[in-house]
C-alpha positions as CSV (number, residue, x, y, z in Angstrom):
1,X,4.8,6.8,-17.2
2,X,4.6,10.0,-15.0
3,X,6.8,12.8,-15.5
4,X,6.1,13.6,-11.6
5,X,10.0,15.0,-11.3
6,X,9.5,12.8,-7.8
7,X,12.8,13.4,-5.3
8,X,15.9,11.0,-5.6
9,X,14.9,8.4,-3.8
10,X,17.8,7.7,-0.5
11,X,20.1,4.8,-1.3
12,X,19.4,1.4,-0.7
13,X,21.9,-0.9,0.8
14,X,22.6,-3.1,-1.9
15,X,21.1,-6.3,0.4
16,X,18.1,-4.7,1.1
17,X,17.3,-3.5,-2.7
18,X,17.9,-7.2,-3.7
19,X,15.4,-8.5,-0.9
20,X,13.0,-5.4,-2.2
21,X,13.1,-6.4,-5.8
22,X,13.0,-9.6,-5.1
23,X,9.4,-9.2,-3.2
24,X,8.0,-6.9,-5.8
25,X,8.6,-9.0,-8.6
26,X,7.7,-12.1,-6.7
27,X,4.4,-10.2,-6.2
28,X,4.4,-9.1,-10.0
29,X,4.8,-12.9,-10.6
30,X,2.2,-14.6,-7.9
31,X,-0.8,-11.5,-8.4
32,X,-4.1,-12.6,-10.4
33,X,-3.7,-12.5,-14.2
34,X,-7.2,-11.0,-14.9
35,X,-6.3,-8.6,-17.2
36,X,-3.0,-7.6,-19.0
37,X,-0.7,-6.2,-16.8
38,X,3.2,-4.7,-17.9
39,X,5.8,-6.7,-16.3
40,X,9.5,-5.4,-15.5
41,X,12.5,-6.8,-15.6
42,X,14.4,-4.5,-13.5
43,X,12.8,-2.0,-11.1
44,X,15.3,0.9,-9.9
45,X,16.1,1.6,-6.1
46,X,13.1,4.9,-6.2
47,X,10.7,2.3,-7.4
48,X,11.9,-1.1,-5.3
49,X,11.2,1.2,-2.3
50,X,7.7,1.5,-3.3
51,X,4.9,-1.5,-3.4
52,X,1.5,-0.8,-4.3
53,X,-1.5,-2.8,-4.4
54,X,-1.8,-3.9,-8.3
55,X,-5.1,-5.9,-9.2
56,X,-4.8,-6.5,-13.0
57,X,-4.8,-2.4,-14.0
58,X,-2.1,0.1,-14.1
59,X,-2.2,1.9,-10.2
60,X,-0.1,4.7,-9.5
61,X,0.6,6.2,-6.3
62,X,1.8,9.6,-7.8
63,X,2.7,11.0,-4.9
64,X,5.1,8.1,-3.8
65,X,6.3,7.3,-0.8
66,X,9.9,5.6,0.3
67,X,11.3,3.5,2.9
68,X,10.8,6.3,5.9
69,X,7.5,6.7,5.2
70,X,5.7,3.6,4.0
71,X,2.3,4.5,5.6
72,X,2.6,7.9,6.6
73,X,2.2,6.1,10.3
74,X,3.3,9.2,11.8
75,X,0.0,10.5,11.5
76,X,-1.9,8.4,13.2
77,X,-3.9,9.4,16.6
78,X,-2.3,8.7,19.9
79,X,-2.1,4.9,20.6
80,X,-4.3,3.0,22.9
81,X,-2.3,1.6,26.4
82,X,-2.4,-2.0,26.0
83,X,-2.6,-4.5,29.1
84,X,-3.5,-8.1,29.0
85,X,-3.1,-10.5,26.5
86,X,-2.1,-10.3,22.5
87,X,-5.2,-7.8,20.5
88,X,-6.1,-6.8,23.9
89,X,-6.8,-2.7,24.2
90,X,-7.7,-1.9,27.2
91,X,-8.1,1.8,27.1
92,X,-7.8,2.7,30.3
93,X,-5.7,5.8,31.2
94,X,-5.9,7.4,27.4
95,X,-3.4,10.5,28.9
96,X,-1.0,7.9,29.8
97,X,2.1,7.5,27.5
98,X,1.7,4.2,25.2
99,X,5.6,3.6,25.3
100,X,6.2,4.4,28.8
101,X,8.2,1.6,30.6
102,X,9.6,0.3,27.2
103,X,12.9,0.8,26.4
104,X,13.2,1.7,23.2
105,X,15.4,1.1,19.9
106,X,18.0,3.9,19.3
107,X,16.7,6.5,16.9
108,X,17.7,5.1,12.5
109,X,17.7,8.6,11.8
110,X,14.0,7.6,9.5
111,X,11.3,9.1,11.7
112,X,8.7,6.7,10.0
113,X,11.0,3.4,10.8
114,X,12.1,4.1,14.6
115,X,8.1,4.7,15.4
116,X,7.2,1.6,13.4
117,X,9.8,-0.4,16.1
118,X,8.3,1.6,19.1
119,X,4.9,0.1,18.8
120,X,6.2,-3.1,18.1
121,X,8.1,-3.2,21.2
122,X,5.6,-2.0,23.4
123,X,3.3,-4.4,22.1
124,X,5.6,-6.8,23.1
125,X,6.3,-5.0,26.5
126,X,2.7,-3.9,27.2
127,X,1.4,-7.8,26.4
128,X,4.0,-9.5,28.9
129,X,5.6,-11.4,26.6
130,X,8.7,-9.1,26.2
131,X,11.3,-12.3,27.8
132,X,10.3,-14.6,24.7
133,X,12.5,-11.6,22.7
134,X,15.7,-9.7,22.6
135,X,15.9,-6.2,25.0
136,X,14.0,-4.2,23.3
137,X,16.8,-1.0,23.5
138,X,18.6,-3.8,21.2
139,X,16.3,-4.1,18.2
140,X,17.2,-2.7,15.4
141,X,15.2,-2.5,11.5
142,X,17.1,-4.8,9.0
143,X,14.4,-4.2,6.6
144,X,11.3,-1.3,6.5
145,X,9.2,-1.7,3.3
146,X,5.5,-0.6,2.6
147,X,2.3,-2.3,1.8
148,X,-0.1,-0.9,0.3
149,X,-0.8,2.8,1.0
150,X,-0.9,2.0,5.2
151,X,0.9,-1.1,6.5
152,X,4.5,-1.6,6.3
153,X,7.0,-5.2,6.8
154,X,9.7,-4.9,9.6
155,X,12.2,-7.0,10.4
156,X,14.4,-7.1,13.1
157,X,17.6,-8.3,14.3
158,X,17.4,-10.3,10.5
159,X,15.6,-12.5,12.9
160,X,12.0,-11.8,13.6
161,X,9.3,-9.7,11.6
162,X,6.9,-7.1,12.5
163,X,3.7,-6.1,10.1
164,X,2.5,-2.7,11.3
165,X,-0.4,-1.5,10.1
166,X,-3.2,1.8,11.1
167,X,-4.9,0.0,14.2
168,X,-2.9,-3.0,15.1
169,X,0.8,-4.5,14.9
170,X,1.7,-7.9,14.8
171,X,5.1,-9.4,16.1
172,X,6.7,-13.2,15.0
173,X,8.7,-15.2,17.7
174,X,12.2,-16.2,17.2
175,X,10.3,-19.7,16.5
176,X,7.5,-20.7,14.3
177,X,6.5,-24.4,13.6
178,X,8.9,-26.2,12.4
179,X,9.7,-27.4,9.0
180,X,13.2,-28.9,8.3
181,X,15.8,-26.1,9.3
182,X,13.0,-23.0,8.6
183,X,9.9,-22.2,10.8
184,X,6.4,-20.8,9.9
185,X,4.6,-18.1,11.6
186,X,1.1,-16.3,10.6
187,X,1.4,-12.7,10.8
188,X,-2.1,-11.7,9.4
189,X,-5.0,-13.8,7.1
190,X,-2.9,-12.7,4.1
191,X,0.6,-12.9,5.2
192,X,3.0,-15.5,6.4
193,X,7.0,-15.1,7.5
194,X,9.3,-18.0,7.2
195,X,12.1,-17.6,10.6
196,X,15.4,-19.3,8.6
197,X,18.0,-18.6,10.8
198,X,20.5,-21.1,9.2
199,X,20.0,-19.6,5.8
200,X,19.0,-22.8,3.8
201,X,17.5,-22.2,0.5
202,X,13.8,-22.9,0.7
203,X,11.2,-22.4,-1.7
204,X,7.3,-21.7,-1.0
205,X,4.4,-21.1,-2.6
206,X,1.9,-22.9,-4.9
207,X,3.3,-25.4,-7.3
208,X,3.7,-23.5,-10.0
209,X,4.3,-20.5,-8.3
210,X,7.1,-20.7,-5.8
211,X,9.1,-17.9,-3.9
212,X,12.9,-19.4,-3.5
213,X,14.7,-17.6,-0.5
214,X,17.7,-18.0,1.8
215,X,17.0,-15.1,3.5
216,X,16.7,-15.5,7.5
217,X,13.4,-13.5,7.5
218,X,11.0,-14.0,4.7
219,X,7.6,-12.6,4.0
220,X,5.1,-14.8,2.2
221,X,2.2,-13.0,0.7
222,X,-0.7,-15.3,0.7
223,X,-3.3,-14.6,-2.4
224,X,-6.6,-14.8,-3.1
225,X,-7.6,-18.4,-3.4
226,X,-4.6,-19.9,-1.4
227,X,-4.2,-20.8,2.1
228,X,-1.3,-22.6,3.7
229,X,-2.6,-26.1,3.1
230,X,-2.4,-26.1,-0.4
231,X,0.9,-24.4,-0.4
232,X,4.0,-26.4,-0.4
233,X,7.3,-26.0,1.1
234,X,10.8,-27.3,0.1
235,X,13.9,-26.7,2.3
236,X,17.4,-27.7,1.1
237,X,18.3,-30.9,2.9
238,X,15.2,-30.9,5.0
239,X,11.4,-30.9,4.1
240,X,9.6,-31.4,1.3
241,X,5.8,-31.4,1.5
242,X,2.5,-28.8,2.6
243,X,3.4,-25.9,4.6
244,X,2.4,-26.9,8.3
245,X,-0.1,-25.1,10.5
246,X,1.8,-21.9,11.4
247,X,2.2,-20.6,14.9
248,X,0.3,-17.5,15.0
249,X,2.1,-13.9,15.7
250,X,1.6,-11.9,18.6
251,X,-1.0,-9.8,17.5
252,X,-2.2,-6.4,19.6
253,X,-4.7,-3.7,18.5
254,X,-3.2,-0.5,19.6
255,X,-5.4,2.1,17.7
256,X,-8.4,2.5,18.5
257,X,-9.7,3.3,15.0
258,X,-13.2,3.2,13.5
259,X,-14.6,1.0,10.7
260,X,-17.4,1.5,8.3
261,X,-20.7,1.4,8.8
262,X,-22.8,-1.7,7.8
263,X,-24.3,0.6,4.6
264,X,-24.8,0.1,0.6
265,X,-21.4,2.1,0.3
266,X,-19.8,-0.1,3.0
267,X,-21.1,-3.1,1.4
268,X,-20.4,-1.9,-1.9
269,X,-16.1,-1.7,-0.7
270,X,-16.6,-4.8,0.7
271,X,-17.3,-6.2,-2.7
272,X,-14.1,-4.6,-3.8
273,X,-12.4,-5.9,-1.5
274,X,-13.3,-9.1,-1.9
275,X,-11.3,-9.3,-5.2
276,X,-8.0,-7.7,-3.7
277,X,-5.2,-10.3,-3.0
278,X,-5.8,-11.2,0.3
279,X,-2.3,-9.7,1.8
280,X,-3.2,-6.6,0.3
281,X,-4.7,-4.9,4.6
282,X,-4.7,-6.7,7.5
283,X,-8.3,-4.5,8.3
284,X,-9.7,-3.5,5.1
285,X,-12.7,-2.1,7.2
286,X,-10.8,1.0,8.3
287,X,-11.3,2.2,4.8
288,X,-14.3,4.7,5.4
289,X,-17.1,5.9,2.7
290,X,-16.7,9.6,1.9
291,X,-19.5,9.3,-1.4
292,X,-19.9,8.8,-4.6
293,X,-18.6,10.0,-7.9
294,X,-20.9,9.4,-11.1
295,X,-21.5,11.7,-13.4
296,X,-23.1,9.4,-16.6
297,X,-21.9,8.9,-20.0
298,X,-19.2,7.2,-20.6
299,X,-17.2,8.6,-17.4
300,X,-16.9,5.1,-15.2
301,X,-18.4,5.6,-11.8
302,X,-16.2,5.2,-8.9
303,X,-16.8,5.1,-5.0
304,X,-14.1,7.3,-2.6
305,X,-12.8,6.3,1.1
306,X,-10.6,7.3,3.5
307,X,-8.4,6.4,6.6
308,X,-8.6,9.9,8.6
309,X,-5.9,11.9,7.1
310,X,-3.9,8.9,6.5
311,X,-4.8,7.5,3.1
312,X,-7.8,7.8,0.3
313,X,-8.6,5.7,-2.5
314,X,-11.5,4.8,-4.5
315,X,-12.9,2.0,-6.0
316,X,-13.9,2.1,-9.7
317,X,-15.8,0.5,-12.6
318,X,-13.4,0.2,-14.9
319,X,-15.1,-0.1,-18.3
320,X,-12.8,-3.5,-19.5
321,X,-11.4,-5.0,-16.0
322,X,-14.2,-4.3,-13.9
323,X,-14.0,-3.2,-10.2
324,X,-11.0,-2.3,-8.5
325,X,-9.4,-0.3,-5.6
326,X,-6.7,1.9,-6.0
327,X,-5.2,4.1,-3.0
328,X,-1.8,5.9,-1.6
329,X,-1.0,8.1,1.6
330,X,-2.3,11.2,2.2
331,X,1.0,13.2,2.5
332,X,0.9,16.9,4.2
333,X,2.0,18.8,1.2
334,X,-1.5,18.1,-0.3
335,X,-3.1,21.0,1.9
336,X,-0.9,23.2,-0.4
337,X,-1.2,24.6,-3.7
338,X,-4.3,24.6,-5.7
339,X,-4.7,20.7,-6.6
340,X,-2.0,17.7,-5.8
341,X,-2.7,14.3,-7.3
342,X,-2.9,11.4,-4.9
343,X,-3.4,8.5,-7.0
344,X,-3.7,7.3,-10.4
345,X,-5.4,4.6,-12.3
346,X,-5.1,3.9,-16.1
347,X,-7.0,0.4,-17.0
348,X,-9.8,0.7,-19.6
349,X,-10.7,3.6,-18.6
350,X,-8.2,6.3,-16.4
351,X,-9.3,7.8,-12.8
352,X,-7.3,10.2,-10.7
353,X,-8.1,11.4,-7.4
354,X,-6.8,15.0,-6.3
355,X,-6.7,16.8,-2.9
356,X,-8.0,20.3,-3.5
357,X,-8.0,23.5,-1.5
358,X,-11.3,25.0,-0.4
359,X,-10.8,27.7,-3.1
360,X,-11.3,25.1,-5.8
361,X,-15.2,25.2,-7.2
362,X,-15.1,23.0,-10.3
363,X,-12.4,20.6,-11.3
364,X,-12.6,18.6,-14.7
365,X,-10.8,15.8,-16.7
366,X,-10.1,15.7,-20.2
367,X,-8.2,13.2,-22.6
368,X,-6.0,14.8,-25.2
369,X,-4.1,13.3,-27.6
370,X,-0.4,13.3,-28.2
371,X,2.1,11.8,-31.0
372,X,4.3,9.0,-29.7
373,X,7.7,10.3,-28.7
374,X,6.8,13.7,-28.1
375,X,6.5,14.6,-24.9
376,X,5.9,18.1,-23.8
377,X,8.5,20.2,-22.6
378,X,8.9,20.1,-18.9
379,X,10.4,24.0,-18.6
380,X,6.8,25.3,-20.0
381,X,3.7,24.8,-20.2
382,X,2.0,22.1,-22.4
383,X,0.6,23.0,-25.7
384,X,-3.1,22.9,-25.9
385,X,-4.6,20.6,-27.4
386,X,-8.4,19.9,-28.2
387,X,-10.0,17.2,-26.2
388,X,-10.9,13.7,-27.4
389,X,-12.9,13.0,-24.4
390,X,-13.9,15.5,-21.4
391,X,-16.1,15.0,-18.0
392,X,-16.6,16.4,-14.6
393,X,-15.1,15.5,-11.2
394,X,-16.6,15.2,-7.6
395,X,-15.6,17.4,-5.0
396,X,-16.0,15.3,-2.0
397,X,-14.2,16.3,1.7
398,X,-11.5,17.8,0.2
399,X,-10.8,15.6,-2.7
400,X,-11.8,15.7,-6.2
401,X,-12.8,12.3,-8.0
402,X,-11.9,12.2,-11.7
403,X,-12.9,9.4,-14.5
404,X,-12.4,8.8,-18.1
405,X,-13.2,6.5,-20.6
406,X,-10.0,6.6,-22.2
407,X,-9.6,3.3,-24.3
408,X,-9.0,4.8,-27.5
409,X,-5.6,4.7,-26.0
410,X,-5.4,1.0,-25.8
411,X,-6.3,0.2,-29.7
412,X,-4.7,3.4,-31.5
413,X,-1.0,2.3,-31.7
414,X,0.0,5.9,-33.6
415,X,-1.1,8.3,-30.6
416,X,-1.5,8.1,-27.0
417,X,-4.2,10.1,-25.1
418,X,-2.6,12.4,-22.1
419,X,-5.3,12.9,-19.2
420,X,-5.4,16.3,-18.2
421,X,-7.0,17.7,-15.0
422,X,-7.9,21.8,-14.8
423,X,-9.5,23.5,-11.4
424,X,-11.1,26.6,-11.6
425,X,-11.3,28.8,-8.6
426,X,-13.4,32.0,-8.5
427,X,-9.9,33.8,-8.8
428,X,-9.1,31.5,-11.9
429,X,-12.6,31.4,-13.6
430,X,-11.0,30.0,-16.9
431,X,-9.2,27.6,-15.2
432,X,-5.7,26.1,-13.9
433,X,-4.3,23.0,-15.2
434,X,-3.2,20.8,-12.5
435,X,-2.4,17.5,-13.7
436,X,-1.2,15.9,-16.6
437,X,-0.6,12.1,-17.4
């Protein structure tokens, strides 16, 4: 694991940390088996306030994120004034303010949560559908939990949901279609939430893969290869059979954001994609090309995107899984220092991608090797060691793409290869060490 030294996460109520762990290892559970993957038991209240997209490999977001700031949704551009019907933008009047005439929730105290509620509301408002709801000045967040790197799950009032994600939000009813004493409702391609307002025990899922909740809001993650028909639905003293149609949520894009081009990088994410679970983003689209990193041998290549200044990832060959995608927010203590990691993958081969500063000219990876239960000392500086395995990085728009092959670490049981990351600046021609896993 990382030795990041990461802030104490705030405390959980203990409710809500239940309802967190219980999603993250449902998720654990229900994600494809392609590859070996570590499964735990218990996951503390830092970590339950943290879900990122795993696809069979080890993905890191190693900057982390909590339950303020899920998607770093603060930093998204002005929102688009809404009129009309649900996924509606009408643009007009771009000065105007997008939550004027809604009245909105008291502040929570969590910046990240009370702006999440605000666009949910005045999608509700702004769409003319705000009598099928509560008063808005009433709603409250009884559960904010990220997605991903840039959506987040709210619900409200413990009675209605809200998925929020860069471009669009999406609100439940109080109703779905019925089944038994529990009600469906579609909140994206990927994602379902069962409205259970009489707390009955239900369970959902694929047959031999079924979420169990009495919860009276419940998100369902739909995965690749499922869709509600095949799915089945209990509910204590009720129903018993497929999951009906769902009603679908009130959906309305409220960002007016842009989406890659129809290019051999675009087509080459959408491949990667393609293999995510299928709740992983409501738009996977918004993820823009920034280029390529490949520098031969035995380094895997990798391909880096972007959402703005909101998140970056990359997809990467990984030398035994195959491709995946890993990402995290782009947080704004990245602009300082020399080098800040953003997101780490270890699979058959390890990948890290940094933001750099502008002074940065050359930054490189290496894999060094290190005895089992010796870590190095966290008050100084690491002893050097000589490299196993070195390779370049890509500087590309202010981030620097790194890639290993580092599965010596997989068959040697004795040691375990650190990956190590050193930018050199023309200040610091023999180089800083910045990173080190």
């Amino acid at each position: 694991m990382n030795e990041l030294e990461l802030p104490p996460a705030p405390a959980l109520p203990a409710d809500v940390r239940e309802r967190v762990l219980h999603r993250v290892l449902h998720r654990m559970d229900a994600a494809p088996a392609a590859a070996p993957r570590r499964r735990t038991s218990f996951l503390p209240a830092a970590a339950a306030a943290v879900v990122v997209a795993i696809a069979a490999t080890t993905v890191t977001a190693v900057t982390g994120f909590g339950a303020d700031d899920p998607a770093g949704l603060d930093r998204l551009p002005p929102a688009t004034v809404t009129d009309g019907g649900p996924g509606a933008a009408s643009g007009e009047d771009p000065g105007r303010d997008p939550f004027a005439g809604v009245e909105l929730p008291p502040p929570s105290g969590q910046p990240a949560t009370d702006l999440a509620l605000a666009r949910c509301a005045a999608a509700v408002v702004h769409s003319g559908r705000a009598g099928e709801y509560p008063p808005t000045r009433e709603w409250r967040s009884t559960l904010h939990m990220g997605v991903g790197a840039v959506e987040s799950d709210l619900e409200i009032n413990d009675s209605f949901a809200c998925l929020v994600s860069p471009g669009s939000v999406a609100v439940s009813g109080l109703t779905g279609t019925p089944a038994g004493e529990v009600q469906v409702v579609r909140m994206s391609a990927g994602q379902l939430v069962v409205l259970n307002p009489d707390r009955r025990e239900f369970a959902i899922g694929l047959p031999d893969k079924m979420l169990i909740s009495e919860d009276r809001v419940t998100f369902v993650d739909i995965y690749s290869g499922e869709t509600p028909d095949r799915m089945r639905l209990t509910v204590t003293g009720g129903y018993d059979g497929p999951v009906p149609e769902p009603v679908q949520a009130l959906g309305v894009v409220d960002r007016d954001l842009p989406e890659r081009p129809d290019t051999p990088e675009g087509r080459y994410l959408d491949e990667c994609f393609d293999g995510l679970p299928t709740h992983a983003h409501v738009n996977d689209r918004l993820w823009i090309p920034v280029g390529w990193h490949d520098v031969g041998g035995a380094a895997p290549p990798a391909l880096v995107a972007r959402i703005g200044d909101l998140a970056a990832g990359f997809c990467v060959t990984d030398p035994v899984y195959g491709r995946a995608f890993a990402e995290a927010p782009l947080r704004p203590d990245h602009r300082s220092g020399l080098a800040s990691p953003v997101v780490f993958h270890r699979g058959g081969g390890s990948a890290v991608l940094m933001a750099v500063s502008p002074d940065v000219t050359r930054v490189e990876i290496a894999a060094v090797p290190m005895l089992p239960h010796q870590p190095p000392p966290r008050s100084a500086a690491p002893p050097q060691q000589d490299p196993v395995a070195d390779a370049g990085c890509t500087i590309l728009d202010g981030l620097a793409m790194c890639t290993i092959d580092s599965r010596q670490q997989e068959t040697n049981r004795q040691a375990r290869d650190q990956v190590v990351v050193t930018a050199y600046t023309a200040d610091s021609p023999a180089g800083v060490e910045v990173y080190r896993n």
